[in-house]
VOGU-3710 file (C-alpha; in Angstrom, 3 decimals, decimal comma):
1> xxxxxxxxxx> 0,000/0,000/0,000  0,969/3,704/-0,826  1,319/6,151/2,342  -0,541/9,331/2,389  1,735/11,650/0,836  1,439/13,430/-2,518  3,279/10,750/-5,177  6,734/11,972/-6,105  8,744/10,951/-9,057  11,361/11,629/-11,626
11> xxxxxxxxxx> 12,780/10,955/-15,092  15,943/8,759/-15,768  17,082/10,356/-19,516  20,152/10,587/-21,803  21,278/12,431/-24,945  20,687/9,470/-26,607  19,700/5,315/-27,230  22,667/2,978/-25,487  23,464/5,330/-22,781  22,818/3,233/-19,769
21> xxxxxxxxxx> 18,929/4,061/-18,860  17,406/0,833/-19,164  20,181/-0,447/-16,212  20,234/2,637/-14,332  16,096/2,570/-14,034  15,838/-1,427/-13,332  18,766/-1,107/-11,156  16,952/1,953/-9,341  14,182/0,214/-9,208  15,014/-3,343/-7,379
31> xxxxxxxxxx> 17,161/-1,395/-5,575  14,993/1,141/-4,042  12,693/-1,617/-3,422  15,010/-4,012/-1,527  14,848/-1,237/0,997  11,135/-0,999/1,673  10,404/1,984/-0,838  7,042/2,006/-2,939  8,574/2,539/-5,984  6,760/2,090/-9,446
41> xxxxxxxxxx> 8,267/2,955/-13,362  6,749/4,059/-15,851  8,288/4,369/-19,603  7,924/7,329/-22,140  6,872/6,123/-25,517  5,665/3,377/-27,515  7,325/0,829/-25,434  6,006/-2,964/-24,923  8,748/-4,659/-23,201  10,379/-2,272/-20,821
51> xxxxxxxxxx> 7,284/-2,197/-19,149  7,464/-5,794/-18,035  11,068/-5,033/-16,670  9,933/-2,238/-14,715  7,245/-4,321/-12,874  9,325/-7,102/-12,457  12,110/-4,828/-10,644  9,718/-2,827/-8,249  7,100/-5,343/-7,921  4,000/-3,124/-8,811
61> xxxxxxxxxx> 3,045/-2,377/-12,116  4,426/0,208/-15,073  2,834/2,165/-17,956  3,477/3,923/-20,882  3,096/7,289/-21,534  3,220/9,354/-24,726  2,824/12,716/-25,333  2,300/12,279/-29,210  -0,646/9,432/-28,715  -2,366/10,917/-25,476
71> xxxxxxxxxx> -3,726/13,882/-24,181  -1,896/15,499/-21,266  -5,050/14,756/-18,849  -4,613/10,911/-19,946  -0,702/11,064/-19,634  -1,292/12,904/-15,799  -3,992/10,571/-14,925  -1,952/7,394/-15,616  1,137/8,460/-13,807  -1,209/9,694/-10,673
81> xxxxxxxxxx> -2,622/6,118/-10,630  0,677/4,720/-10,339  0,963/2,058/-6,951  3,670/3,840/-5,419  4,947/6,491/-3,372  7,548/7,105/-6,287  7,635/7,096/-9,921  10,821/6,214/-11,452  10,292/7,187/-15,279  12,535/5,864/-18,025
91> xxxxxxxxxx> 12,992/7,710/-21,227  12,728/6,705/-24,344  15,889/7,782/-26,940  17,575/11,138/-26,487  15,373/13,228/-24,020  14,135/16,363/-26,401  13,609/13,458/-29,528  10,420/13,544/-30,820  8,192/13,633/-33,443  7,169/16,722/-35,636
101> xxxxxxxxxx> 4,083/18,190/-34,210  3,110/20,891/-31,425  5,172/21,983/-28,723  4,549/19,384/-26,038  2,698/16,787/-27,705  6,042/15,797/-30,278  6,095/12,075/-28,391  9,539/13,240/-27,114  10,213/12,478/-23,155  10,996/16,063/-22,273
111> xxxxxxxxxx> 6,923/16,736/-23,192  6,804/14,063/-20,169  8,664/15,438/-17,660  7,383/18,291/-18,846  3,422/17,607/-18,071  4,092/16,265/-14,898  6,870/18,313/-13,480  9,008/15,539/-13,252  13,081/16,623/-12,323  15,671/15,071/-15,195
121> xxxxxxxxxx> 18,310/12,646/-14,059  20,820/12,582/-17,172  22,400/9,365/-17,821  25,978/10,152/-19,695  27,727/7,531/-21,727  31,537/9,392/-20,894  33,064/6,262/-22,958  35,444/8,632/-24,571  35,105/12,065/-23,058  36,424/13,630/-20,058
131> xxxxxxxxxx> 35,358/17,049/-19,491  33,533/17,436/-22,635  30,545/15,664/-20,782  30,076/18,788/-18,777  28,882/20,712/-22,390  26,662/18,229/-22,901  25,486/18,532/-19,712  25,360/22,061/-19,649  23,655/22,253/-23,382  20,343/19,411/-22,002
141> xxxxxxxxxx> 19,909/22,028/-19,005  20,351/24,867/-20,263  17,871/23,626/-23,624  13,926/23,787/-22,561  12,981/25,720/-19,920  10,582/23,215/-19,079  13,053/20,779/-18,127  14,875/20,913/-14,773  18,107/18,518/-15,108  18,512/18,039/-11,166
151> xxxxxxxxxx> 21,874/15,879/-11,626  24,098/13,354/-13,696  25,282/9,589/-12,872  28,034/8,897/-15,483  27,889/5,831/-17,704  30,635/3,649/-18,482  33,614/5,090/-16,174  37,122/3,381/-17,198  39,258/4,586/-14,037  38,911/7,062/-11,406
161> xxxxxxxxxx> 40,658/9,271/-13,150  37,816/9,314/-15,691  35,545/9,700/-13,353  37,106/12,589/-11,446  37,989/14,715/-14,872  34,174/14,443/-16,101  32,939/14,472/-12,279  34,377/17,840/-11,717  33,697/19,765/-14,856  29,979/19,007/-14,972
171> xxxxxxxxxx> 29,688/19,822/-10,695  31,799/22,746/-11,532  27,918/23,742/-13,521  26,537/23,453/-10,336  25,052/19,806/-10,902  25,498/17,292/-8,716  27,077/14,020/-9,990  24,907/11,282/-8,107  27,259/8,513/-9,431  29,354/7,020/-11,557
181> xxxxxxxxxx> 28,973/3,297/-13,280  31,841/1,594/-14,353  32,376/-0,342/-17,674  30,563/-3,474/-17,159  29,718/-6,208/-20,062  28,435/-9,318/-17,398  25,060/-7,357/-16,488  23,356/-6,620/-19,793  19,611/-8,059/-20,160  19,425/-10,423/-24,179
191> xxxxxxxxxx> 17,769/-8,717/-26,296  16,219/-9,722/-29,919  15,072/-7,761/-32,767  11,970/-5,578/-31,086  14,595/-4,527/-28,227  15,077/-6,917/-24,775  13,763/-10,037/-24,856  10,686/-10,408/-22,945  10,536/-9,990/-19,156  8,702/-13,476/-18,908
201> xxxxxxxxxx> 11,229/-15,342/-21,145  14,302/-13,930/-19,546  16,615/-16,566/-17,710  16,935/-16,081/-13,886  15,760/-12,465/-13,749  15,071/-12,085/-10,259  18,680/-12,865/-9,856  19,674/-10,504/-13,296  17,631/-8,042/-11,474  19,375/-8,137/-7,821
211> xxxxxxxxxx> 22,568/-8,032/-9,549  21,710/-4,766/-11,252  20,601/-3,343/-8,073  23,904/-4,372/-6,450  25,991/-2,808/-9,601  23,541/0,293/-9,409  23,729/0,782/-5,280  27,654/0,176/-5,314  28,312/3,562/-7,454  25,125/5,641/-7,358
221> xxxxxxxxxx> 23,827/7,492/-4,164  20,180/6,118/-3,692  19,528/8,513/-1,326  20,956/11,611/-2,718  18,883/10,166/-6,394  15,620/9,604/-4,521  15,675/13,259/-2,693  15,724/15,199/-6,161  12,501/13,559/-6,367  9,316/15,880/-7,034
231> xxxxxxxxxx> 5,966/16,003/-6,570  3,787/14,248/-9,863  1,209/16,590/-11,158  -1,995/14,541/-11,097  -4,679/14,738/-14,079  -8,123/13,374/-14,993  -9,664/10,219/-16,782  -7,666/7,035/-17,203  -8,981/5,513/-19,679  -7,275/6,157/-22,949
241> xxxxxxxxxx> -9,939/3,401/-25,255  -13,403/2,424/-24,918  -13,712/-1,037/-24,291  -14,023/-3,134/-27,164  -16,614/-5,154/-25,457  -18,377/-6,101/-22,122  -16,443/-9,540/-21,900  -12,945/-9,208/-23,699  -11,577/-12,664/-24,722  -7,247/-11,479/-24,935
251> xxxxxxxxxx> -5,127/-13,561/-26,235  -1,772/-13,545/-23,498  1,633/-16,259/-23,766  4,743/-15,754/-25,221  3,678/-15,174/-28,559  1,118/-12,368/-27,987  2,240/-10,030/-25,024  1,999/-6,801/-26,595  -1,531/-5,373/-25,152  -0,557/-2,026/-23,175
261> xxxxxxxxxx> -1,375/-2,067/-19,711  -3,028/1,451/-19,741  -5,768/-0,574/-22,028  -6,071/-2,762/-19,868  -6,349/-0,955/-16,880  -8,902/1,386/-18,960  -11,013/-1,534/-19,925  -11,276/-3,020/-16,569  -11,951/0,575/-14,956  -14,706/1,364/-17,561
271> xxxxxxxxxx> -16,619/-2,003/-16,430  -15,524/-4,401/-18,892  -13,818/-8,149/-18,270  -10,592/-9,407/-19,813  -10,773/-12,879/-20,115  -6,915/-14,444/-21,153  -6,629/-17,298/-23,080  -3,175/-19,050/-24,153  -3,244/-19,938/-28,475  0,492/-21,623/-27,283
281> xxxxxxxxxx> -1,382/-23,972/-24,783  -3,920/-24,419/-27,822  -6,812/-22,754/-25,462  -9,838/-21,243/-27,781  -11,474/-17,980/-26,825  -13,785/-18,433/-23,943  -17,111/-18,796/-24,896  -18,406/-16,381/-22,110  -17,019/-13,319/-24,362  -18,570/-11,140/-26,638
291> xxxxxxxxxx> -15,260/-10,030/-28,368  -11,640/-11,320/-29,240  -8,259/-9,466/-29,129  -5,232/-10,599/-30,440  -2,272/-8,219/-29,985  0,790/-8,032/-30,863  4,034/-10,436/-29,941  6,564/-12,519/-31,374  3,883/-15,678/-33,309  7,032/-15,413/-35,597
301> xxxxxxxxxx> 8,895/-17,381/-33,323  6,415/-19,831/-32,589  4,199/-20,041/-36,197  4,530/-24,109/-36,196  2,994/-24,403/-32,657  0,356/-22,004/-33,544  -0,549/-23,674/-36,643  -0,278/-27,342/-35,294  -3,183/-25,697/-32,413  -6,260/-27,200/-33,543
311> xxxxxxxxxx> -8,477/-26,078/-30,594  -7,400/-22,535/-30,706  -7,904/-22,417/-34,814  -11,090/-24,080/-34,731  -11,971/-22,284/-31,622  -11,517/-18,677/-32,834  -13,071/-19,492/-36,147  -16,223/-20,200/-34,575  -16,049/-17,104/-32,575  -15,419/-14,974/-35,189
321> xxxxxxxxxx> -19,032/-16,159/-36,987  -20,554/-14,562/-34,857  -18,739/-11,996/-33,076  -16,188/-9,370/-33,535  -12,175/-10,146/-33,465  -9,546/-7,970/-34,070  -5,775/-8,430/-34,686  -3,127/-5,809/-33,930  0,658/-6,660/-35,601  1,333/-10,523/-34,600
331> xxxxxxxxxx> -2,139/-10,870/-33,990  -3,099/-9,787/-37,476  -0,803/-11,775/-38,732  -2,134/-14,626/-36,989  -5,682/-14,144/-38,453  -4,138/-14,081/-41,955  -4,103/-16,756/-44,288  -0,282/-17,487/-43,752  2,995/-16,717/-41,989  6,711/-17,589/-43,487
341> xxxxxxxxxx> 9,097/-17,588/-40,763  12,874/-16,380/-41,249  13,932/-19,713/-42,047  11,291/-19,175/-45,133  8,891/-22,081/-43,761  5,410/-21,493/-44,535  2,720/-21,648/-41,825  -0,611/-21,830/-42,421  -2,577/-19,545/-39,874  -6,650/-19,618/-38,887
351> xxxxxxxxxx> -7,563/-17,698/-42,868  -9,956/-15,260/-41,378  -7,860/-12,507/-43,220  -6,736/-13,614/-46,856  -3,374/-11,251/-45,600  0,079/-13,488/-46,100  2,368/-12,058/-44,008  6,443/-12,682/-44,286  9,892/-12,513/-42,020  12,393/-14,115/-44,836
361> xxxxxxxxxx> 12,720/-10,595/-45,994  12,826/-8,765/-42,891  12,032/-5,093/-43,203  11,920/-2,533/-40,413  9,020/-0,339/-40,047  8,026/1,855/-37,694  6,924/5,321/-36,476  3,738/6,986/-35,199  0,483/6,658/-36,512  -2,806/8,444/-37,331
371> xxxxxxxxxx> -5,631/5,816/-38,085  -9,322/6,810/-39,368  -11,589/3,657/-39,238  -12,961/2,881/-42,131  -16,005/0,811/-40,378  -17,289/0,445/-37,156  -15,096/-2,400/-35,295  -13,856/-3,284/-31,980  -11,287/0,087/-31,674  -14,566/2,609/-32,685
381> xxxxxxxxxx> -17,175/4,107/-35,074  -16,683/4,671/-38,536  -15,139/7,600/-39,462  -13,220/8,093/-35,188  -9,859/8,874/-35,455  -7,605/6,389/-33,620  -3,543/7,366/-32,605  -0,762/4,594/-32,282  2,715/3,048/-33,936  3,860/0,527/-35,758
391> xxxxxxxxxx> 7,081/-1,116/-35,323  7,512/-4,794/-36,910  9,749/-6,153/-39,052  7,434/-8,209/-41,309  6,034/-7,567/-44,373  2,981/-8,289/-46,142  3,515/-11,532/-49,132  -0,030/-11,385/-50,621  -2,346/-8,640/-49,308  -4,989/-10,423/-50,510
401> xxxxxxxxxx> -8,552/-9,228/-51,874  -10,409/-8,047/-48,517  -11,336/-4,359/-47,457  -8,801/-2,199/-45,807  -8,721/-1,729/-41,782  -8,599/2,097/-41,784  -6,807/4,863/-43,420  -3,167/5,763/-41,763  -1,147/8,861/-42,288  1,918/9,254/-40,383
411> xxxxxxxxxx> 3,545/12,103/-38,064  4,966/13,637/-40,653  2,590/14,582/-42,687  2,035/11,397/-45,372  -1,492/11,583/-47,144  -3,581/8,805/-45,490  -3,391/4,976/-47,141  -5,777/2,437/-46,602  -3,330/-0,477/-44,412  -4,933/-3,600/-43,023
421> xxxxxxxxxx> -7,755/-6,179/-43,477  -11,406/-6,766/-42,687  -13,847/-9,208/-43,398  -17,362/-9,843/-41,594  -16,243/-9,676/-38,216  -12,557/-10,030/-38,379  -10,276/-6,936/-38,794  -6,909/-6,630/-37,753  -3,609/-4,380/-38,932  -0,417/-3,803/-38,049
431> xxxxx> -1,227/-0,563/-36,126  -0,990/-0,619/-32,429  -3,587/1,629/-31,068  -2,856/3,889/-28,130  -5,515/6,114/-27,893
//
């Protein structure tokens, strides 16, 4: 449980991707924990998997939020609802990088901290540098008035030396340097082609996870870290989608994880049930529901289990005669007609979609997205303007002869293009919705 005080948190950035966040946050996180703190993490951007690392850390559960996709009320909301006396929130690339669209909704994590007057903790990757960090320091302080940078741990220290010639420059600024993390290659997390691989598929990660936390307490002052902490500014509704349905049947194992928790949270909050059901196990929808949601995950990397699952096929067939199912990413490409691995094997999937979907030629998309339904379906009304990403590395074989999902544009400023599939009941896309 969460004492009475107002909720407190702050932002763990860098200038950029591969500076150290991700192990600075989880360390933070199991760390703060192992000493009694209610500490919760939440991650700016379109982000799936760090999610499940955050919760795993701190024990209590993590959300996304994004500036670009959600209105600031949502974004304040979601972070006030937080089970914890402090929010640790990661960012997502470089701090001010973003999208181009208005001043504070551009998707970047500065439009976080911004909104809810979360203090920046730079993380600096000094591999290289000595003093020179202290610019950079100086130039992320000194760039949005917005932003408060209330201190610096260093990243990837060779000697103390290093650490004292990049120490004192940037406290010379007046920032304090809360630590400094040596060079270490035994504590990374595996990671795959979306990023990290999956919280739930990662080998011993309590024990990855108390071993950050023991590299992260060694060289960064908790307390000092936890004191620049500020008070979250709280918003208004939490729920960022309607539900789909009264009784949600959602597809949940190791091949479809990708359902943001927000939605969830939304869903359940607004009334509605979320039934889970395993395809891997070869479990159908339950009967008791009135719609199906597959989201997005890695069916890739398990297409011959999913196709040899009889039950669940058969099973979610039937469903969809009668009522609505919808497919985001790996979930649309599990309603399709077929799926080629990256070994170039051919799976057939349950042919609800006539979509054949492919990995043998991977292809990375990705970015923001604008999507205006084209019919009413489980994500709205005709015509309602749904906001999201896509980021898969599949691409579509045989599109096949069925109606498009919706019309997508993207954030910068492409004319909308019919994307996805829908027939009867059954629609699905690649597009993640948001809100």
């Amino acid at each position: 449980m969460t004492g009475s005080l107002p909720k407190r948190g702050l932002m763990i950035a860098a200038p950029r991707s591969g500076s150290g966040k991700t192990t600075l946050t989880l360390g933070l996180l199991r760390a703060l924990r192992r000493r009694g703190v209610a500490v919760a993490g939440a991650k700016s951007g379109p982000d799936y998997i760090d999610c499940a690392f955050h919760a795993a850390a701190a024990g209590r559960p993590s959300v996304n939020l994004d500036s670009w996709a959600m209105p600031e009320s949502l974004v304040r909301a979601l972070a006030a609802g937080l089970d914890g006396d402090l929010v640790i929130a990661e960012a997502s690339m470089g701090l001010f990088d973003g999208a181009p669209s208005p001043a504070g909704a551009t998707g970047a994590s500065a439009d976080i901290a911004a909104q809810l007057g979360l203090p920046v903790v730079l993380t600096l990757d000094v591999s290289g540098q000595g003093q020179s960090a202290a610019a950079i320091a100086k130039g992320f302080a000194s760039y949005d008035p917005r932003i408060r940078v209330a201190g610096v741990v260093l990243n990837k220290v060779g000697s103390e030396r290093h650490r004292r010639l990049a120490a004192d420059a940037i406290e010379a600024l007046g920032l304090p340097v809360l630590g400094a993390l040596p060079r270490n290659g035994e504590i990374a997390l595996p990671e795959r082609h979306l990023g990290l691989v999956q919280a739930t598929e990662t080998a011993d990660l309590d024990a990855r996870l108390d071993a950050l936390a023991g590299f992260v307490e060694a060289h960064v002052d908790l307390d000092a870290l936890a004191a620049l902490a500020a008070p979250v500014t709280a918003g208004g509704e939490a729920v960022a989608l309607p539900p789909p349905g009264q009784r949600i049947a959602a597809a949940r194992d190791a091949a479809f994880t990708f359902l943001y928790p927000h939605l969830l949270s939304g869903w359940r909050m607004a009334g509605a049930d979320v039934l889970f059901f395993s395809p891997l196990a070869d479990e159908p929808p339950p009967e008791a529901a009135d719609v199906c949601w597959l989201p997005g995950g890695y069916p890739e990397l398990h297409a011959g289990r999913l196709a040899a699952a009889s039950r669940f096929l058969d099973g979610l067939r039937r469903f969809a005669a009668t009522r609505p199912v919808h497919g985001e990413c790996g979930g649309y490409m599990t309603l399709g007609a077929a799926l080629t691995d990256a070994a170039g094997e051919r799976h057939a999937m349950a042919g609800l979609l006539a979509v054949e979907t492919s990995f043998a030629r991977r292809r990375m998309t990705l970015g923001y997205r604008r999507a205006r339904l084209i019919a009413d379906g489980p994500l709205g009304m005709r015509g309602e303007l749904r906001l999201g990403h896509e980021f898969h590395y599949a691409t579509v074989a045989q599109a096949g002869a069925d109606e498009p999902f919706a019309l997508v544009s993207d954030a910068y400023g492409a004319a909308e293009a019919p994307v996805g599939s829908q027939r009867g009941l059954v629609s699905g896309s690649f597009f993640h919705v948001i809100a």
